[in-house]
C-alpha distance (Angstrom), angle and dihedral (degrees) to the residues before:
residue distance angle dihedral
X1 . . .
X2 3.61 . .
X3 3.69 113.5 .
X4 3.63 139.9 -136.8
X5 3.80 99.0 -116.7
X6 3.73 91.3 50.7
X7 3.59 88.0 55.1
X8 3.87 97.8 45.0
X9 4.37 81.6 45.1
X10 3.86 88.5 58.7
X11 3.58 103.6 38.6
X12 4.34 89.7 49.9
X13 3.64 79.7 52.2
X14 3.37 105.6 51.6
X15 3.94 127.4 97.1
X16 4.20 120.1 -108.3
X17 3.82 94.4 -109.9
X18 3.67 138.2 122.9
X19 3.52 117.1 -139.4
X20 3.32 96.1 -164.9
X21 3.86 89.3 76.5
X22 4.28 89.1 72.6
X23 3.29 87.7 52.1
X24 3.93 102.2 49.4
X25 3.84 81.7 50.0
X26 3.15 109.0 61.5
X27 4.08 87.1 43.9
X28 3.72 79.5 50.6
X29 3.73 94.5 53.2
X30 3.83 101.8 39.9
X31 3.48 93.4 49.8
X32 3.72 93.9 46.1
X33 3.55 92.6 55.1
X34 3.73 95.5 47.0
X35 3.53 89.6 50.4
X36 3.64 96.8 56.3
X37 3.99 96.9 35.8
X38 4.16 104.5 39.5
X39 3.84 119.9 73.4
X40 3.21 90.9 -159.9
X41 3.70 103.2 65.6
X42 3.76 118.5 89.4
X43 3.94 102.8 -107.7
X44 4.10 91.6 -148.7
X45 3.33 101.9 48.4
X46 4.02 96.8 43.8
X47 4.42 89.3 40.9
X48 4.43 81.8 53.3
X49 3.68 89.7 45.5
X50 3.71 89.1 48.1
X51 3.43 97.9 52.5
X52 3.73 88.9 44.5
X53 3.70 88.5 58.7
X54 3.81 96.2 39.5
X55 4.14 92.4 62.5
X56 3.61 93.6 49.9
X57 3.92 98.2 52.0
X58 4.06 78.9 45.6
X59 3.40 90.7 56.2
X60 3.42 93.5 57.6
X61 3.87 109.5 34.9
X62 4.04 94.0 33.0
X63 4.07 91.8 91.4
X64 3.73 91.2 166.2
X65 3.64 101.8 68.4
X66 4.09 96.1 -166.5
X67 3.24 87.5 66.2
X68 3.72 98.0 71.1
X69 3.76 95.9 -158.2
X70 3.99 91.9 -178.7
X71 3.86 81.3 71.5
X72 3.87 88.3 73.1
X73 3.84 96.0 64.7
X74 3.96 90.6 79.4
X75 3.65 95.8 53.5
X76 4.41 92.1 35.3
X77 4.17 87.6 55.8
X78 3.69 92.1 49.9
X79 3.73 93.7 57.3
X80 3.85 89.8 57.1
X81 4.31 93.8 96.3
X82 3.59 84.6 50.9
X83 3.57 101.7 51.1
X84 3.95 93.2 43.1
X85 3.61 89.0 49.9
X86 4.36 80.4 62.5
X87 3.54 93.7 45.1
X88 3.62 101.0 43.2
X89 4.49 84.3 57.4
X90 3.72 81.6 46.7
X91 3.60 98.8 56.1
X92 3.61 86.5 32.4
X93 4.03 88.0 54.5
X94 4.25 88.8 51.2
X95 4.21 92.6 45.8
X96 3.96 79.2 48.0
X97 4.11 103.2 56.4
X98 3.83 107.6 12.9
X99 4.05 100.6 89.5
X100 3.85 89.5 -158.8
X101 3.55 90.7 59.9
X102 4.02 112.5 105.2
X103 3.94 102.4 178.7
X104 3.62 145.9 -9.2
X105 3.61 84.9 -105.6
X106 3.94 86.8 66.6
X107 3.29 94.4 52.9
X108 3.77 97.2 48.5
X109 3.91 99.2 50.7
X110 4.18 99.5 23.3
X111 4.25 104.8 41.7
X112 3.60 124.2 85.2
X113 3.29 91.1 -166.6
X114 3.57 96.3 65.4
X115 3.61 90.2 46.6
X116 3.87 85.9 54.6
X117 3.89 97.8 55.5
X118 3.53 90.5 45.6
X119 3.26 99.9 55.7
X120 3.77 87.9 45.4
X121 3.74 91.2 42.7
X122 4.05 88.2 55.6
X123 3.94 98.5 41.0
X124 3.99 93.8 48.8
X125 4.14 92.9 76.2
X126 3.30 94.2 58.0
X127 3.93 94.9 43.4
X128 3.68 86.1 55.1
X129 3.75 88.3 53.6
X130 3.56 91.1 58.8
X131 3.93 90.8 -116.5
X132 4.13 110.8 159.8
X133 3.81 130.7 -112.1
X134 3.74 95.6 -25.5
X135 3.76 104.5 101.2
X136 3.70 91.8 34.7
X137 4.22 83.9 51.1
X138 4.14 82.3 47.8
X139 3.42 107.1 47.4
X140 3.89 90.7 46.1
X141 3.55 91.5 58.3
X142 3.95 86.8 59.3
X143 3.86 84.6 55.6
X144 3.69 100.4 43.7
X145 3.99 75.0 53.6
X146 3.66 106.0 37.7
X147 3.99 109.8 20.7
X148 3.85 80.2 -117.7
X149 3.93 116.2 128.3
X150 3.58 110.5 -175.0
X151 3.78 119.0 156.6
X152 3.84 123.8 -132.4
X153 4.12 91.0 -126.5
X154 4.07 85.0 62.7
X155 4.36 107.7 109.7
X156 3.91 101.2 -141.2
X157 3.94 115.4 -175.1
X158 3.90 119.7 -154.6
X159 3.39 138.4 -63.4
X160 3.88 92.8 28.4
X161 4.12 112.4 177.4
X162 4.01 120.3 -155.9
X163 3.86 111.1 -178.3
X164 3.81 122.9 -166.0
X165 4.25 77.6 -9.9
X166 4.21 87.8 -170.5
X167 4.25 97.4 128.8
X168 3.71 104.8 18.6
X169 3.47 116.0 134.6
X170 4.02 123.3 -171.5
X171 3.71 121.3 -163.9
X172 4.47 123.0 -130.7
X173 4.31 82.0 -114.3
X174 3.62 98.5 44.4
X175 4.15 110.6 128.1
X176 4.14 107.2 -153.7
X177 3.94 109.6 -166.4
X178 3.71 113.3 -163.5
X179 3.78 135.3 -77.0
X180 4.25 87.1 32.0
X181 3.86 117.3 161.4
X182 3.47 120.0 -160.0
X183 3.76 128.9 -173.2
X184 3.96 128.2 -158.8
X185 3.58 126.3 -59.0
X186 4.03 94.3 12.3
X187 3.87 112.6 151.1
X188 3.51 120.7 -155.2
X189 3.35 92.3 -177.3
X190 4.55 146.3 141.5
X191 3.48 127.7 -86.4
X192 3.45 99.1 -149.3
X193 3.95 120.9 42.7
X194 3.57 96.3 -171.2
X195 4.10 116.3 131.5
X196 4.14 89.7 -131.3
X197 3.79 82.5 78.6
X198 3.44 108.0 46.5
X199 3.50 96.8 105.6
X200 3.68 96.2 54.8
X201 4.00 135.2 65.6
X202 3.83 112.5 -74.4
X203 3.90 109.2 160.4
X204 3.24 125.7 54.5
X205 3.64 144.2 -90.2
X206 3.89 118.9 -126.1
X207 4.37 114.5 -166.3
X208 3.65 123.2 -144.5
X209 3.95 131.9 -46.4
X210 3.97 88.9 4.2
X211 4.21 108.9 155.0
X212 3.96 109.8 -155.3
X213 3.77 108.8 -166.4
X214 3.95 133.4 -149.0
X215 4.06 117.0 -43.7
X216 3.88 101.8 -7.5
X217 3.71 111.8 147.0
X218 3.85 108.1 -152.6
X219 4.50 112.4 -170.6
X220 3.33 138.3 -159.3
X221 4.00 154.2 27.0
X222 3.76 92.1 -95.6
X223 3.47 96.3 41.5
X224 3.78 109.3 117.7
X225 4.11 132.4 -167.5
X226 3.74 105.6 -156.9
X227 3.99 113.4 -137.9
X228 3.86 119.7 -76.6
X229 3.92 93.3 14.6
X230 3.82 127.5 149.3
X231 3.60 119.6 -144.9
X232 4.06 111.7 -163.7
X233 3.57 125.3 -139.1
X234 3.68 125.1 -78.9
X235 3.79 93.0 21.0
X236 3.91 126.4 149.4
X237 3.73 114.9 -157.3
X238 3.65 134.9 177.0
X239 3.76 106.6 165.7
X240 3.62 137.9 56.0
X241 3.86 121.7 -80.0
X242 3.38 119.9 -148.7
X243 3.95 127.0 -118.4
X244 3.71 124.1 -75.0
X245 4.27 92.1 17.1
X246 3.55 137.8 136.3
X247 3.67 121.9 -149.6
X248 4.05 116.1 -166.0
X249 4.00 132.2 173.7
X250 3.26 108.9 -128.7
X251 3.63 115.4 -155.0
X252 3.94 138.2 178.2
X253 3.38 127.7 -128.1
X254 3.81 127.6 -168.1
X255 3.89 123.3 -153.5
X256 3.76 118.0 -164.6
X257 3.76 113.6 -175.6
X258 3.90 116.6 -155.8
């Protein structure tokens, strides 16, 4: 028989959370991307059950009441045009430069990757408004998902390609210019995790029409890409490359034949 004590031990114990607010997330998130990606679904209904939805996880996560985060769903469900506009160039971007892609309706239903940005694309307006735990709660359903950990705080220009996407890991600081193609298990990730620098830039920034292939680990807040660079697999990098480079790890390999 359970007693009393161990009960009242537990519950003193026990953090102030609601778990309930993971749950209504991922509801949130899957039903927010079905409404924007499925033709079939009726737009009104899904946008009210949204909004339903959206004031209950504010309810629970908005601890500061002044704030009156449920205000933000007017101005969040305005931005969706814009934010399909991005993800419709990057699923364009995928269809255009994976060779085993056969349509853009591949790429919508099949790629984690585009599940991954779109997630991200969707949770980073209401980071930017400041609202708690919700995109952090949405973007790590996409990785639970995917294998793809991007953070909401990331800035990720247009056109943005993930292949294969399972690994990849994108840092809160990370700057994304557009027409970027990362490959699995690329980190773009800090060199220091220390909390003294958590309010500046740790991850790095990566210019315009830069490929990053498989496994390459690239540190750091002043770590710079240069434009049109290609960064081989299996690279580690922790200072800036210049424009126009490629970086490769060159490795040897020994055969012995018996």
């Amino acid at each position: 028989m359970i007693s009393e004590s161990l009960i009242n031990a537990i519950k003193a114990r026990q953090p102030d959370i609601s778990y309930k607010v993971k749950t209504k997330t991922r509801a949130f998130t899957s039903l927010l991307f079905e409404c924007l990606f499925d033709k079939d679904v009726n737009l009104e209904q899904s946008l009210k059950k949204l909004e339903v939805l959206f004031k209950e996880l504010v309810e629970i996560v908005c601890w500061d009441k002044a704030k009156k985060c449920d205000k933000i769903w007017n101005d969040y469900v305005s931005d969706f045009p814009r934010i399909l506009d991005l993800l419709n160039q990057d699923a364009q971007a995928l269809e255009d430069h994976d060779p085993a892609s056969q349509s853009l309706e591949e790429v919508y239903l099949c790629y984690p990757g585009f599940y991954a940005i779109a997630v991200y694309r969707l949770s980073r307006p209401l980071y930017l408004k400041g609202l708690p735990l919700i995109p952090r709660l949405m973007t790590e359903h996409a990785h639970e998902r995917t294998g793809v950990d991007i953070h909401p705080g990331a800035a990720i220009g247009c056109c943005f390609f993930i292949d294969h996407a399972t690994g990849i890991v994108i840092g809160e600081t990370t700057i994304i210019k557009d027409n970027v193609k990362l490959y699995q298990g690329v980190t773009l990730g800090a060199l220091y995790v220390s909390k003294a620098v958590k309010h500046l830039k740790r991850h790095p920034t990566v210019e315009d029409n830069v490929t990053i292939y498989a496994n390459a680990t690239v540190l750091g807040g002043d770590t710079v890409i240069g434009k049109n660079s290609v960064i081989g697999g299996n690279v580690w990098i922790t200072e800036s490359v210049p424009d126009n480079s490629m970086v490769y790890h060159k490795s040897e390999k020994g055969i012995k034949q018996f």
